[in-house]
LOZA-299497 format. One record per residue: residue in three letters; x, y, z of N, C-alpha, C in turn. Coordinates in nm, 2 decimals, padded with zeros to 4 digits. Example, Ala and Ser with C-alpha at 12.3 -4.5 7.8 and 13.67 -1.06 7.14 Angstrom:
BEGIN
type:n.X:n.Y:n.Z:ca.X:ca.Y:ca.Z:c.X:c.Y:c.Z
ALA:01.32:-00.57:00.78:01.23:-00.45:00.78:01.32:-00.33:00.78 $
SER:01.28:-00.22:00.71:01.37:-00.11:00.71:01.29:00.00:00.79 $
% end
This chain:
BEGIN
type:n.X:n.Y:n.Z:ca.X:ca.Y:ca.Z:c.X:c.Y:c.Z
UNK:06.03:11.73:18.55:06.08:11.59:18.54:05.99:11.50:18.63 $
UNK:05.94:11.40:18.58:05.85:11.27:18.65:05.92:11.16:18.62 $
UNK:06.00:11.13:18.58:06.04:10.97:18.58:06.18:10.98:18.50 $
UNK:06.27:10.88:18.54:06.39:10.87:18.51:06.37:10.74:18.39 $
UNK:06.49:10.71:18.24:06.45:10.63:18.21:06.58:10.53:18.22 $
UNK:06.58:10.43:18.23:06.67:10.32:18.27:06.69:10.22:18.15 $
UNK:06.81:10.25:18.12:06.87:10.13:17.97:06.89:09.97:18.05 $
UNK:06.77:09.92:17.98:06.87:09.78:18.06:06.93:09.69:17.94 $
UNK:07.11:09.65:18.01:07.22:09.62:17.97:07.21:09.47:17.95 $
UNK:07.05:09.39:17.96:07.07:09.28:17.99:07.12:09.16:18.09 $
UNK:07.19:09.25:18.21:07.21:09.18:18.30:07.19:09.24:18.40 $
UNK:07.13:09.38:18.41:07.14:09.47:18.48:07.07:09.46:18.61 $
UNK:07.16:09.55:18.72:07.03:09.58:18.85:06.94:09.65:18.88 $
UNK:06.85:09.60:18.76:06.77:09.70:18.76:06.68:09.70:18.87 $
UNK:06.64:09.61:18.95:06.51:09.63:19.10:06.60:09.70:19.18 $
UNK:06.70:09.69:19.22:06.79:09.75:19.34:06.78:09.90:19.26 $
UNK:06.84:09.96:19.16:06.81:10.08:19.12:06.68:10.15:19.11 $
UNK:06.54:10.05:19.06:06.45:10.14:19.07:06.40:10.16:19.19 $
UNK:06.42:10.05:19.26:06.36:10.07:19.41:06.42:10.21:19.52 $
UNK:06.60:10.24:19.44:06.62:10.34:19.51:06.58:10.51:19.47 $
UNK:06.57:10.49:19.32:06.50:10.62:19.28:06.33:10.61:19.30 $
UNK:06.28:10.51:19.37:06.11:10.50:19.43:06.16:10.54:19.60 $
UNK:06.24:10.52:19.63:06.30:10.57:19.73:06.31:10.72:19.76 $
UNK:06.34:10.79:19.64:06.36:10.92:19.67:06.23:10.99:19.58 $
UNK:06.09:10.90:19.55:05.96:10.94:19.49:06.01:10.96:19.37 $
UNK:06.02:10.92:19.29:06.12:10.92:19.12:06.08:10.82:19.08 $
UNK:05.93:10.81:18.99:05.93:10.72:18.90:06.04:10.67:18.77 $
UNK:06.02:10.50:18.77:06.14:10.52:18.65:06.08:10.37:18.56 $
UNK:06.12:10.42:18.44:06.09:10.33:18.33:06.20:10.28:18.29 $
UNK:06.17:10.19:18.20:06.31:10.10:18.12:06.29:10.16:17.98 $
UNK:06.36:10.19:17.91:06.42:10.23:17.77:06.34:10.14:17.68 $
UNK:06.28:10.14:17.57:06.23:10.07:17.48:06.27:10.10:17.34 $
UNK:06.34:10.22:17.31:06.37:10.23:17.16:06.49:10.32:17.19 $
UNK:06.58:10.35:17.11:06.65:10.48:17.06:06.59:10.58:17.10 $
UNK:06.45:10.60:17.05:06.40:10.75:17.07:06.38:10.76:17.21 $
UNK:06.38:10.70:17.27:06.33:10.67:17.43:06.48:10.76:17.47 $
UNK:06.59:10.67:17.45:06.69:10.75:17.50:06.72:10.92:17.43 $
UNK:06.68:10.91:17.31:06.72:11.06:17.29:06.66:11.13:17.33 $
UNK:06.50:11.12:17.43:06.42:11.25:17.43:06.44:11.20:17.60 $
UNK:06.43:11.12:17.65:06.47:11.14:17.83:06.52:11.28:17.86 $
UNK:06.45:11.29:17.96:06.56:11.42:17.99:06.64:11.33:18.12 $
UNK:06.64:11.26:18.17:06.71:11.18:18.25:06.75:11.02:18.20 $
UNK:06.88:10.99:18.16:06.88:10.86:18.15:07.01:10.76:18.26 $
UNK:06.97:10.66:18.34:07.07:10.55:18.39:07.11:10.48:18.31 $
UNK:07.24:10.44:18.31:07.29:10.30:18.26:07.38:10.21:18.34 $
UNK:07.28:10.16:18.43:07.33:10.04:18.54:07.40:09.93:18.39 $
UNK:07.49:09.81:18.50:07.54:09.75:18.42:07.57:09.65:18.58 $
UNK:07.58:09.50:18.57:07.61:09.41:18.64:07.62:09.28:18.50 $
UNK:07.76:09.24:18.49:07.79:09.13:18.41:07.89:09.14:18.35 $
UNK:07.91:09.10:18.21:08.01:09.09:18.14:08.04:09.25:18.10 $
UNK:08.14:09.31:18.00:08.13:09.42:17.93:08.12:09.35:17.78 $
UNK:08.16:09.24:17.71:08.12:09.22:17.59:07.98:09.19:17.61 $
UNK:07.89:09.12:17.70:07.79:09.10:17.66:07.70:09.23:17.69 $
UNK:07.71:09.28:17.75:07.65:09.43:17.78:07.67:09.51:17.66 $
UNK:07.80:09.54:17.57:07.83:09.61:17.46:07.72:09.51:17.36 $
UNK:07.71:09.35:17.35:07.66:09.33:17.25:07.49:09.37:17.25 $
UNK:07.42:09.35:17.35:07.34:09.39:17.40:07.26:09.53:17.38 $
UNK:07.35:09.65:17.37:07.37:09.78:17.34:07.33:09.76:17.18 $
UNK:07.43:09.71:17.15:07.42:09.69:16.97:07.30:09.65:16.90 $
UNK:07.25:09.49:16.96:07.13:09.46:16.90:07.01:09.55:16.91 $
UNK:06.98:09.61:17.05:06.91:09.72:17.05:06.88:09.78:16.94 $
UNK:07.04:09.82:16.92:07.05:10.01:16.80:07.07:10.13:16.90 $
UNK:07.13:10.09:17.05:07.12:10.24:17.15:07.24:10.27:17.13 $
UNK:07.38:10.24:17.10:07.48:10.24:17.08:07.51:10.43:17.06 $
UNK:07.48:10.45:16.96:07.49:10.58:16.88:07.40:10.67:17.01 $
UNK:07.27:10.69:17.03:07.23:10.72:17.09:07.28:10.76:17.24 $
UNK:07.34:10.63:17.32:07.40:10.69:17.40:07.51:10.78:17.40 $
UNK:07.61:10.73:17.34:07.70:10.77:17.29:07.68:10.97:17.27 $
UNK:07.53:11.00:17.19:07.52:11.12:17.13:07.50:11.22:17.28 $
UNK:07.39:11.15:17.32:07.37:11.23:17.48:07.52:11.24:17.57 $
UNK:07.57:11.14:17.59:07.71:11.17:17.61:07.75:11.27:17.57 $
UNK:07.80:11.30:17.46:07.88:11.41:17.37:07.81:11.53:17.41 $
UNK:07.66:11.53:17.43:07.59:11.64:17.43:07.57:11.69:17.60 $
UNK:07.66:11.62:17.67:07.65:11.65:17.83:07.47:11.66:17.87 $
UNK:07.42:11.57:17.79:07.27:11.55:17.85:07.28:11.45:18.03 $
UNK:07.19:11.48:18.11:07.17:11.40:18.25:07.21:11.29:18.18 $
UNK:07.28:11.19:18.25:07.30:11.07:18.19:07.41:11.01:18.33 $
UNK:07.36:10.86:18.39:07.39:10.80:18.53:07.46:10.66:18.49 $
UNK:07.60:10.64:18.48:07.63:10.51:18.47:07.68:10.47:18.62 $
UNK:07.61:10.31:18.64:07.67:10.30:18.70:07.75:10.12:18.74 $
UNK:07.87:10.17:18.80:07.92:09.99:18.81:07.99:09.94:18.67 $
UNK:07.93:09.90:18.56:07.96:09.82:18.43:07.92:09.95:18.35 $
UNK:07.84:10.05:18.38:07.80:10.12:18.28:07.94:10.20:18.25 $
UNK:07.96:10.24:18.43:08.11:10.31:18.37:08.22:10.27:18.27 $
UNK:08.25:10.14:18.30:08.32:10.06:18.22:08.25:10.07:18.06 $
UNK:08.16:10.07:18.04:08.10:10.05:17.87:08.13:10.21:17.80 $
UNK:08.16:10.27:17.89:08.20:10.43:17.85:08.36:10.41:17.79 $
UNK:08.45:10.32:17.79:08.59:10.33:17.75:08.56:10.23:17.65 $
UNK:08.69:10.23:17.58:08.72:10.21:17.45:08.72:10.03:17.43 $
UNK:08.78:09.98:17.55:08.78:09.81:17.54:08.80:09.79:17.66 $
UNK:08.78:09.68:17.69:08.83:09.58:17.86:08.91:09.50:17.83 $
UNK:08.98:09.43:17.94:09.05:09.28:17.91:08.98:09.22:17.94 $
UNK:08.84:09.23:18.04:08.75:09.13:18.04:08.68:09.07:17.90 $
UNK:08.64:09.09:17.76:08.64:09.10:17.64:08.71:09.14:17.54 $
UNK:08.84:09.07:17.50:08.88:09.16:17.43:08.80:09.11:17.26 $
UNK:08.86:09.24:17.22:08.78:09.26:17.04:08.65:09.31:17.08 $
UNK:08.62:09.34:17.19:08.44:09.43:17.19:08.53:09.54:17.18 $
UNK:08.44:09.60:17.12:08.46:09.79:17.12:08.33:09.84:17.22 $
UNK:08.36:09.91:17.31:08.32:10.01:17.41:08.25:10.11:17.34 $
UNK:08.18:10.20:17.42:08.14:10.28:17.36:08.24:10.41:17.30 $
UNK:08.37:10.41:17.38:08.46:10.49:17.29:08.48:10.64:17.37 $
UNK:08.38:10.65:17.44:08.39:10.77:17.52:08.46:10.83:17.54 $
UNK:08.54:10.74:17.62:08.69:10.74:17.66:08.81:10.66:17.63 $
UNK:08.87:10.71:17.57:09.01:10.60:17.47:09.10:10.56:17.54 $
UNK:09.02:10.49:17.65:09.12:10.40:17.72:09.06:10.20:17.79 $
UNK:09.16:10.18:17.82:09.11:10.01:17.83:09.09:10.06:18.00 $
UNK:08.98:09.94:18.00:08.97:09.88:18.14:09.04:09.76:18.16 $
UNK:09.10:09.74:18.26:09.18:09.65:18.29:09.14:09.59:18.40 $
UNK:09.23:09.43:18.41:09.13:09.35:18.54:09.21:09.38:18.68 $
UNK:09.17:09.39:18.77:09.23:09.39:18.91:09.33:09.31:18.91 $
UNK:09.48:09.35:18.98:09.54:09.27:19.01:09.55:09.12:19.08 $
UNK:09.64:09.03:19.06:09.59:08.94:19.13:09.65:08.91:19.27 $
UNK:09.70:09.02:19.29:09.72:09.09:19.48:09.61:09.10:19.54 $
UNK:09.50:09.09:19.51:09.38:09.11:19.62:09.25:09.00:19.53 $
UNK:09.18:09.03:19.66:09.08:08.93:19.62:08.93:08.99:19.53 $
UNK:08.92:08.88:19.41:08.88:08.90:19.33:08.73:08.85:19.29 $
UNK:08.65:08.87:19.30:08.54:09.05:19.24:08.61:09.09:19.42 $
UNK:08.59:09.24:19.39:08.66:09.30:19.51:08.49:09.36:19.53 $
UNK:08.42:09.35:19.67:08.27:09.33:19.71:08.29:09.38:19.84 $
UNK:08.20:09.49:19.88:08.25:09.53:19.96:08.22:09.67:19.97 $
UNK:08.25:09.75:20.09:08.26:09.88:20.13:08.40:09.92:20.07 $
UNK:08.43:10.06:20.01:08.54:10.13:20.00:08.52:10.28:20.01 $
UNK:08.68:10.31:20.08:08.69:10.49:20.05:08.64:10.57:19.89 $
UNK:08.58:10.66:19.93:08.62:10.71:19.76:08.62:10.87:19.80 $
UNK:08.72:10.87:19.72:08.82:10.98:19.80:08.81:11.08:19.63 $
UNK:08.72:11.22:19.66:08.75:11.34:19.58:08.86:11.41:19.57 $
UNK:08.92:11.38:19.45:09.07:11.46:19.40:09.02:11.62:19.36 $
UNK:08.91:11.64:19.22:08.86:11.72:19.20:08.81:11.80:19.22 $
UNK:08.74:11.92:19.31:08.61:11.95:19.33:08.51:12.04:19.28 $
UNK:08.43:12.02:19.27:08.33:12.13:19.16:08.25:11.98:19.13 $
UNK:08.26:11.85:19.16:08.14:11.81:19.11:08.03:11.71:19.18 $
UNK:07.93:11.62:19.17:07.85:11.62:19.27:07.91:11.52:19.37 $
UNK:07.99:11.42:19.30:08.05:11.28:19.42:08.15:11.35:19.53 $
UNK:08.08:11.31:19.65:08.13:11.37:19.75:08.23:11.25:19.82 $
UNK:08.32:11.28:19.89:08.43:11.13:19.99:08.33:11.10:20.09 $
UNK:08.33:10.96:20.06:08.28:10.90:20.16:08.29:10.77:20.16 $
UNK:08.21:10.64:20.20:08.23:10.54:20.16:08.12:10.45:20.05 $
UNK:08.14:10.37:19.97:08.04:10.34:19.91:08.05:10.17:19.85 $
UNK:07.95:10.10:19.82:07.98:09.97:19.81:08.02:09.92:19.65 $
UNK:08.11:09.88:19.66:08.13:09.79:19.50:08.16:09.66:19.45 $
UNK:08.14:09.63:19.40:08.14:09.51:19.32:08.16:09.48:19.17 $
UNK:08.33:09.48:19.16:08.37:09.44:19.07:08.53:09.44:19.02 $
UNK:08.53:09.32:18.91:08.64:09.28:18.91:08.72:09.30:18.81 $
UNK:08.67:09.42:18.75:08.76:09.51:18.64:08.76:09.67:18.67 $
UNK:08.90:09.69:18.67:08.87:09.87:18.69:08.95:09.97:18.54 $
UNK:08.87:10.13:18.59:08.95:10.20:18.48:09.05:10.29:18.59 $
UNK:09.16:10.32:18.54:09.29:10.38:18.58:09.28:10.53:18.60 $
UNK:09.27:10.53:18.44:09.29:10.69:18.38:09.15:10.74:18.31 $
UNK:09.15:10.89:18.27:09.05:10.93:18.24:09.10:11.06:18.18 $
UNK:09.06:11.15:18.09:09.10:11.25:18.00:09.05:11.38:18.08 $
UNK:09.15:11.46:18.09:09.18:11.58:18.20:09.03:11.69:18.23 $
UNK:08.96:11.64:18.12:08.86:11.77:18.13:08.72:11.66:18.22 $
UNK:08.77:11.54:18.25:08.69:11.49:18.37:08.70:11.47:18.51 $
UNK:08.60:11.55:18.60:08.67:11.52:18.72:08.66:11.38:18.79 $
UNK:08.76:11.40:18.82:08.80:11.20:18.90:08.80:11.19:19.05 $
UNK:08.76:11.10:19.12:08.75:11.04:19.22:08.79:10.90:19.27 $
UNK:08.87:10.88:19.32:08.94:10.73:19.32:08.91:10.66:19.48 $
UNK:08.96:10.52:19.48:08.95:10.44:19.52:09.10:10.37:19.54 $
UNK:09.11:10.30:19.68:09.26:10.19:19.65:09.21:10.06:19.65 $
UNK:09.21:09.97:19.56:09.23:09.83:19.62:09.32:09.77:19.52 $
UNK:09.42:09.70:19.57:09.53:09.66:19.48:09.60:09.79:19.40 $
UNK:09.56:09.91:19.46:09.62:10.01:19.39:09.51:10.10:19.36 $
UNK:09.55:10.27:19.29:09.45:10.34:19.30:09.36:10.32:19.15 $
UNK:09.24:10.28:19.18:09.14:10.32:19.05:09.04:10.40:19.05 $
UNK:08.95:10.45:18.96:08.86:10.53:18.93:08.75:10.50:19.01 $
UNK:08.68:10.56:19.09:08.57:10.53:19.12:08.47:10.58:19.08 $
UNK:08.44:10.68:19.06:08.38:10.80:18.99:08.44:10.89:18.88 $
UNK:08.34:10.95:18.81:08.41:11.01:18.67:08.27:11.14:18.66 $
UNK:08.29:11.24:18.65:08.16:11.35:18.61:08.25:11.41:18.51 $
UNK:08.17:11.45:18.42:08.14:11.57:18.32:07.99:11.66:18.32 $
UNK:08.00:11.75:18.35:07.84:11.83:18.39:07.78:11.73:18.44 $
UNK:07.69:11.71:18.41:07.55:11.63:18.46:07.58:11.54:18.38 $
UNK:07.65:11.42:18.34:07.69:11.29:18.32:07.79:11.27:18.41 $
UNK:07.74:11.19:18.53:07.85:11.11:18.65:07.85:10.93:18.63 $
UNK:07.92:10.89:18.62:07.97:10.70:18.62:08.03:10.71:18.73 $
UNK:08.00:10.62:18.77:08.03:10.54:18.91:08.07:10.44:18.90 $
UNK:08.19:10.41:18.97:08.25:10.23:18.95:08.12:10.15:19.06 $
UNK:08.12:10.22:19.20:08.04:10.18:19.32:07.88:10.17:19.24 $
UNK:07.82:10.14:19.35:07.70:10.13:19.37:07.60:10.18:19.45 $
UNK:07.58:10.37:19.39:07.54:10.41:19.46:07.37:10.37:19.56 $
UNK:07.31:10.27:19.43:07.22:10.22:19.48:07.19:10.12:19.62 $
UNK:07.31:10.05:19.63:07.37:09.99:19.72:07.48:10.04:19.86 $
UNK:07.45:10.16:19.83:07.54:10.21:19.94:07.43:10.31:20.04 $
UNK:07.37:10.29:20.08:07.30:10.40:20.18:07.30:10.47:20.15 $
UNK:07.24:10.58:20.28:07.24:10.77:20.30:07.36:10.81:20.16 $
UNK:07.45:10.75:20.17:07.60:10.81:20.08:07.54:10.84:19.94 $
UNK:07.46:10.73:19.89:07.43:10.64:19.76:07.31:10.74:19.71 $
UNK:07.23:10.75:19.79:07.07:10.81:19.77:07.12:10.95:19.74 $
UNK:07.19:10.99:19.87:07.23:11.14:19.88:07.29:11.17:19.75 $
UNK:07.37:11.12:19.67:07.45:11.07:19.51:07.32:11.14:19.43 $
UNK:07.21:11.04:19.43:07.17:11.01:19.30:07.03:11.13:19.32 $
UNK:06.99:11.17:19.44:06.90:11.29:19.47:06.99:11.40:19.41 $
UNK:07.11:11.43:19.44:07.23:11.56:19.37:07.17:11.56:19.22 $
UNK:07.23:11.48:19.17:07.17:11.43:19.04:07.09:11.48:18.98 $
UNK:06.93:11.45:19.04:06.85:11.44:18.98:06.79:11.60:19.00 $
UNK:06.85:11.66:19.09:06.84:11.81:19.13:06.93:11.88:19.02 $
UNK:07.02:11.83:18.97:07.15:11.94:18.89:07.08:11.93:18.78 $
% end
């Protein structure tokens, strides 16, 4: 493997991400077609912005299916922040967008007990173990979370205003609510696992 390839969501972080996989000598490209994503043997899907406009975004492409397929097929595959969120079925940040479906559940917005986009350092605390996100602390940014997740994924959570997902693995597809790119030694050490498994 020489280069990782990067879907951009249209609003994405993408310099802060490539700069961290140039960080760990990991060239990385951005996605240009469907085929791009089906032959990667590594793909990211950062996300920073809306989830409707990110899902519409997805659509006009035509990666929709594509992702979706490497998904199902437990191919390498890195969401992170909004990507995790584009993996469930809808938000209340958009409603009427359909998600990618992955997961048949809503994301929902943070209570309005805490302060909102929630930015910042947090715990993220391993329930499961057997997979690569380790507890530690890591940075995030954002103002919608997912809850739940379907039992054959392991989970990692988070408290703010209550406990949410922070992490989600199936083999070698891990989503991140955090930012591992944004989080230091924690973040790197993350996405080097990764790129090793």
């Amino acid at each position: 493997m020489n280069e990782v390839v990067i879907v951009p969501t249209g609003s994405a972080n993408l310099a802060s991400v490539r700069a961290a996989f140039a960080r760990l000598s990991m060239a990385s490209r951005l996605a240009q077609s469907a085929a791009d994503i089906d032959s990667a043997e590594r793909i990211v899907l950062p996300g920073v912005g809306a989830f409707g406009a990110a899902m519409e975004e997805l659509r006009r492409q035509g990666w929709t299916r594509a992702l979706s397929s490497r998904i199902e097929q437990r191919k390498p595959t890195f969401c992170i922040c909004l990507g995790l969120q584009l993996l469930y079925a809808s938000s209340d940040e958009s409603p009427g967008i359909e998600g990618l479906s992955m997961i048949k559940s809503l994301i929902s917005r943070l209570p309005s007990t805490v302060v909102v986009p929630h930015m910042g350092w947090n715990e993220v605390k391993v329930q499961d173990r057997g997979g690569l996100v380790r507890s530690g602390h890591a940075y995030f940014a954002n103002s919608f979370r997912a809850t739940d997740a379907p039992n054959e994924w392991i989970v990692s959570r988070t408290d703010y205003g209550g406990e949410m997902i922070a992490a989600l693995e199936i083999g070698p597809v891990v989503a991140c609510q955090f930012h591992p790119e944004l989080s230091g030694e924690y973040g790197l050490t993350l996405l080097e696992d990764w790129l090793a498994c």
